[in-house]
MMTF fields as JSON, N, C-alpha, C and O atoms, coordinates in Angstrom:
{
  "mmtfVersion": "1.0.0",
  "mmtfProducer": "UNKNOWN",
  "numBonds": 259,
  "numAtoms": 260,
  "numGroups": 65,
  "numChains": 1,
  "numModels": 1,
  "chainsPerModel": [1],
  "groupsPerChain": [65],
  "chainIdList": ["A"],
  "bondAtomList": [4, 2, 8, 6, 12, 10, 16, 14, 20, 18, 24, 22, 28, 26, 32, 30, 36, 34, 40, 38, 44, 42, 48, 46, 52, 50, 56, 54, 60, 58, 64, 62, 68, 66, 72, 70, 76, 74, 80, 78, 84, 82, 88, 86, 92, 90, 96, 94, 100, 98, 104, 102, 108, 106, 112, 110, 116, 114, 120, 118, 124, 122, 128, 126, 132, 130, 136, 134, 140, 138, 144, 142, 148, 146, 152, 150, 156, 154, 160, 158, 164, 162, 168, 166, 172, 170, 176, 174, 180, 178, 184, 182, 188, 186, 192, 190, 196, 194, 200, 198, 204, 202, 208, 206, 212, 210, 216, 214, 220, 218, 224, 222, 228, 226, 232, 230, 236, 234, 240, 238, 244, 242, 248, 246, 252, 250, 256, 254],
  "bondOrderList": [1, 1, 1, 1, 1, 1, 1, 1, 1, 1, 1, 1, 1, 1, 1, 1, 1, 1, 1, 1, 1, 1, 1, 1, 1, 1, 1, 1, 1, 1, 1, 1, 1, 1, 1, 1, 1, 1, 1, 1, 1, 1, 1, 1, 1, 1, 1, 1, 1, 1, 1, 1, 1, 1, 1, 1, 1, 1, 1, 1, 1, 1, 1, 1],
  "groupList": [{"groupName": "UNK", "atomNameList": ["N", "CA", "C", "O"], "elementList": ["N", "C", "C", "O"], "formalChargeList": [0, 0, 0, 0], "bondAtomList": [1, 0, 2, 1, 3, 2], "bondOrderList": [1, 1, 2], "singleLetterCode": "X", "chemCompType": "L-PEPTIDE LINKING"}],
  "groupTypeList": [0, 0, 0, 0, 0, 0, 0, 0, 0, 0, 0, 0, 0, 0, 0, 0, 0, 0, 0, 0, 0, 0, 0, 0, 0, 0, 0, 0, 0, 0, 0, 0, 0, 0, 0, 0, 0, 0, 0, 0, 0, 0, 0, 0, 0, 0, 0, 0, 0, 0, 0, 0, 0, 0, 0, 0, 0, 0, 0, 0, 0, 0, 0, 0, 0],
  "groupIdList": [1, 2, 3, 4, 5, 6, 7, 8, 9, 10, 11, 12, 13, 14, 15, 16, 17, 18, 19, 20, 21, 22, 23, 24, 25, 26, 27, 28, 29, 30, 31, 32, 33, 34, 35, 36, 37, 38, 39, 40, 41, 42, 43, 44, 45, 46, 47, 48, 49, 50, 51, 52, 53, 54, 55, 56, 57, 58, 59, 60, 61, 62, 63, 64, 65],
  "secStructList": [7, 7, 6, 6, 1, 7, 7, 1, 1, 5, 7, 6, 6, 6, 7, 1, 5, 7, 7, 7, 6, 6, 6, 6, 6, 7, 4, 4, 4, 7, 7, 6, 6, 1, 1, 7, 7, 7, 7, 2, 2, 2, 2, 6, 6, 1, 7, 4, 4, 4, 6, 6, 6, 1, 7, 7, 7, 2, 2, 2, 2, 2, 2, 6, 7],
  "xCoordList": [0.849, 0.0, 0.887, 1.906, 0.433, 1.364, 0.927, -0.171, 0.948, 0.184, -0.598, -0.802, -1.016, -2.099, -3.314, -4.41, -3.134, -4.226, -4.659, -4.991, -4.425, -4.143, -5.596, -6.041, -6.256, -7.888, -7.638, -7.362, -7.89, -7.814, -8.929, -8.864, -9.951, -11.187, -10.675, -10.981, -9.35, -9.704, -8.257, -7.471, -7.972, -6.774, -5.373, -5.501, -4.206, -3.68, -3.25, -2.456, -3.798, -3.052, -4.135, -3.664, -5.345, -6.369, -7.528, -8.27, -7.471, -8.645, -9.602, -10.085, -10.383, -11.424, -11.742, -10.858, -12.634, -12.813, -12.175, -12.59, -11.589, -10.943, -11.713, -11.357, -12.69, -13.532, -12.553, -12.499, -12.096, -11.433, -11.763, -12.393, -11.833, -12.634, -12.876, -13.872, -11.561, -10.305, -11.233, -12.002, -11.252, -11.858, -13.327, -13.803, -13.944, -15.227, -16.045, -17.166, -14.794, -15.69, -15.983, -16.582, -15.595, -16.145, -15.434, -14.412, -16.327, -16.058, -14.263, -13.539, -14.089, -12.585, -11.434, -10.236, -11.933, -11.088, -10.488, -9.327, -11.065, -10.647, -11.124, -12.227, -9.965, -10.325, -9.506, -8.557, -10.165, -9.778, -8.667, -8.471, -7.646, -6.468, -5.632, -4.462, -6.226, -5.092, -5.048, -4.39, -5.487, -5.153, -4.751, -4.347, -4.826, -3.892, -2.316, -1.747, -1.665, -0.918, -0.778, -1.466, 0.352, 0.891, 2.748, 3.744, 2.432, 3.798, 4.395, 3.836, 5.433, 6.518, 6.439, 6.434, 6.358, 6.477, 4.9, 4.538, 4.169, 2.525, 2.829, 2.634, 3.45, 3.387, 4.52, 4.469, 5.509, 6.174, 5.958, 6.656, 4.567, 3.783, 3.167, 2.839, 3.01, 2.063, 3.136, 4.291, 2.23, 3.403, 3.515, 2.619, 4.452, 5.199, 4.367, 4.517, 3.625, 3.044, 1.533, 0.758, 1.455, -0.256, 0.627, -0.115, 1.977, 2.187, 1.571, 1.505, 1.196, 0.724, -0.078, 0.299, -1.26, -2.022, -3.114, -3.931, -3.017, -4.279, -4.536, -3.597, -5.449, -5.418, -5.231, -5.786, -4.579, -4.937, -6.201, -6.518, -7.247, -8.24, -8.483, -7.773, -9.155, -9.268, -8.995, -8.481, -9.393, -9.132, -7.667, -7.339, -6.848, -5.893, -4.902, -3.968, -5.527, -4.464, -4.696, -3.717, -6.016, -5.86, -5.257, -4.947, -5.09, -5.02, -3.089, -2.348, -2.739, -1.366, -0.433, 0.673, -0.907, -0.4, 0.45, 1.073],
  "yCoordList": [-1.183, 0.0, 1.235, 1.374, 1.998, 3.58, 4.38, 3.913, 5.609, 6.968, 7.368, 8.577, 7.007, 7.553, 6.51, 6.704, 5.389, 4.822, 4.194, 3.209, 5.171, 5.19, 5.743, 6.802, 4.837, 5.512, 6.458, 6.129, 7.688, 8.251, 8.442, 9.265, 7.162, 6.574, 5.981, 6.24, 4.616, 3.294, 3.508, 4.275, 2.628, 2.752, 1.783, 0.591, 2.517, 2.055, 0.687, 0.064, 0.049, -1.126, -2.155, -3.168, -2.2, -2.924, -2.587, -3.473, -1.72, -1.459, -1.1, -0.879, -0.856, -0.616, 0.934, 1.633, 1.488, 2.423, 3.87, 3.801, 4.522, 5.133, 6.043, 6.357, 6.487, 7.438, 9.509, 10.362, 9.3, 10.778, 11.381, 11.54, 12.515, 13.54, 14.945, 15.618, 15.034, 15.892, 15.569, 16.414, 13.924, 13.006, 13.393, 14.091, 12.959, 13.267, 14.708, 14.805, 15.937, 17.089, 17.787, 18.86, 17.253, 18.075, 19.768, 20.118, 20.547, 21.723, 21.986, 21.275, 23.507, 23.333, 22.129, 22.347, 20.878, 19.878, 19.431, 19.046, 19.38, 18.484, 17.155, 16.742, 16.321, 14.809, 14.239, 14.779, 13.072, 12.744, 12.47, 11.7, 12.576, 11.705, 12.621, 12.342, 14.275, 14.975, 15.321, 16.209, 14.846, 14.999, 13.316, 12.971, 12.595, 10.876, 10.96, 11.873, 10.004, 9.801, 8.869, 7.939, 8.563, 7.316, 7.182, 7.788, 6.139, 5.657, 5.06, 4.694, 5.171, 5.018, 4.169, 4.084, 3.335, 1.241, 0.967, 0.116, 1.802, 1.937, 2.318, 1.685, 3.667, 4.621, 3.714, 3.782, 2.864, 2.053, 1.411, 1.181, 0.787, -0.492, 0.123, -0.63, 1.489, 2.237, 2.141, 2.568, 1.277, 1.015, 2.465, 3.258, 2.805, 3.834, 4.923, 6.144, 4.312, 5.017, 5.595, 6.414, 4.73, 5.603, 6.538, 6.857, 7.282, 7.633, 9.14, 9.69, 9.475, 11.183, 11.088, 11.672, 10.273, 10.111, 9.418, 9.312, 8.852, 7.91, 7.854, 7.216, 8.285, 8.119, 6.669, 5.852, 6.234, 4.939, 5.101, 6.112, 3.598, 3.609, 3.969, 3.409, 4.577, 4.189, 2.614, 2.531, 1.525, 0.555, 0.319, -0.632, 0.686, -0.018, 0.534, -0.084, 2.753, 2.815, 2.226, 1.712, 2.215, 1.626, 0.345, 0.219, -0.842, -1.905, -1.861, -2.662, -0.396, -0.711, -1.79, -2.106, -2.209, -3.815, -3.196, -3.934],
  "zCoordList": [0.0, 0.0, 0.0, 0.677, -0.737, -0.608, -0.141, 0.161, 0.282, 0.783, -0.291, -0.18, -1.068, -1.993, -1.61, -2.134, -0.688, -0.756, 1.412, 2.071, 1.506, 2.953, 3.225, 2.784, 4.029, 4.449, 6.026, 7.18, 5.362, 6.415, 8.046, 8.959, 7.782, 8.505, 9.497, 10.661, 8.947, 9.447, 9.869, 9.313, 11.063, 12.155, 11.335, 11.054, 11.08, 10.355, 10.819, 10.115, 12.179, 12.861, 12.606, 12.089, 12.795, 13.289, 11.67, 11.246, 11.26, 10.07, 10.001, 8.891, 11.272, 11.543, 11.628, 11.132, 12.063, 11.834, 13.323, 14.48, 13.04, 13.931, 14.667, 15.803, 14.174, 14.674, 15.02, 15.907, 13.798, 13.679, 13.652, 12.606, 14.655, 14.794, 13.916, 13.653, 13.622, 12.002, 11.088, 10.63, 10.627, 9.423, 9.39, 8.495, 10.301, 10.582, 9.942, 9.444, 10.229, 10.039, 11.104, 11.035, 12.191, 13.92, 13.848, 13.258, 14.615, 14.424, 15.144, 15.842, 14.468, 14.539, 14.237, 14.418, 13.769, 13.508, 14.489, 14.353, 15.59, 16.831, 17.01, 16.653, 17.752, 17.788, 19.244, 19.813, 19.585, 20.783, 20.651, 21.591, 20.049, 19.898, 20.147, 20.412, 20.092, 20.31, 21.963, 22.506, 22.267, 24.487, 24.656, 25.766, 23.904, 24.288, 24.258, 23.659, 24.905, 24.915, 24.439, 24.859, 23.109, 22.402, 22.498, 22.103, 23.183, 23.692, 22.046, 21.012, 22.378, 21.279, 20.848, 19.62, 21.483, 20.598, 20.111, 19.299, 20.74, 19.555, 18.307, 17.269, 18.482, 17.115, 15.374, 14.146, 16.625, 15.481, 14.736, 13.748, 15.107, 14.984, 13.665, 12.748, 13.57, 12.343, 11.161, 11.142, 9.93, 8.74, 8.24, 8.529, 7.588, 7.783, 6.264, 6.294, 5.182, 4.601, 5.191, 4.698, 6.58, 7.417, 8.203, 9.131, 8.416, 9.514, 8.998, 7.899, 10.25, 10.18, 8.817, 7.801, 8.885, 7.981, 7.871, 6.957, 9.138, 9.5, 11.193, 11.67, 12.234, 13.624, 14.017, 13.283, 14.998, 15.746, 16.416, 17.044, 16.192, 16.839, 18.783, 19.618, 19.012, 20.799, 21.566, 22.681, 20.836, 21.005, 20.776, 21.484, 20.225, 19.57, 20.586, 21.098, 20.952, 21.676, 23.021, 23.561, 23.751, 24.629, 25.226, 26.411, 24.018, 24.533, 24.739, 25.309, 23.902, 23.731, 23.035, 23.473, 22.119, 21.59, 20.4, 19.637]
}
């Protein structure tokens, strides 16, 4: 997959739907993801054409995996 085909919906780890708040359309373009904390060995896990291009789901960051 390349960055031209990167869904900016669905969590680049798991596929499902991320619930982006940015994506969505919410006023001012705010989303829960920007008050989370994502530990480092999460963010690695993101293949490197979703990075800064797709949110991790709430699930995905929560479970930390």
């Amino acid at each position: 997959m390349d960055e031209r085909n990167v869904d900016p919906s669905a969590c680049p780890l798991c596929g499902r739907p991320n619930e982006c708040g940015s994506v969505a359309g919410n006023e001012a373009g705010t989303c829960w993801c920007f008050s989370a904390v994502f530990p480092p060995e999460l963010l690695d896990k993101v293949p490197l054409e979703s990075r800064r291009k797709a949110c991790i789901c709430k699930s995905c960051a929560e479970s930390r995996t």
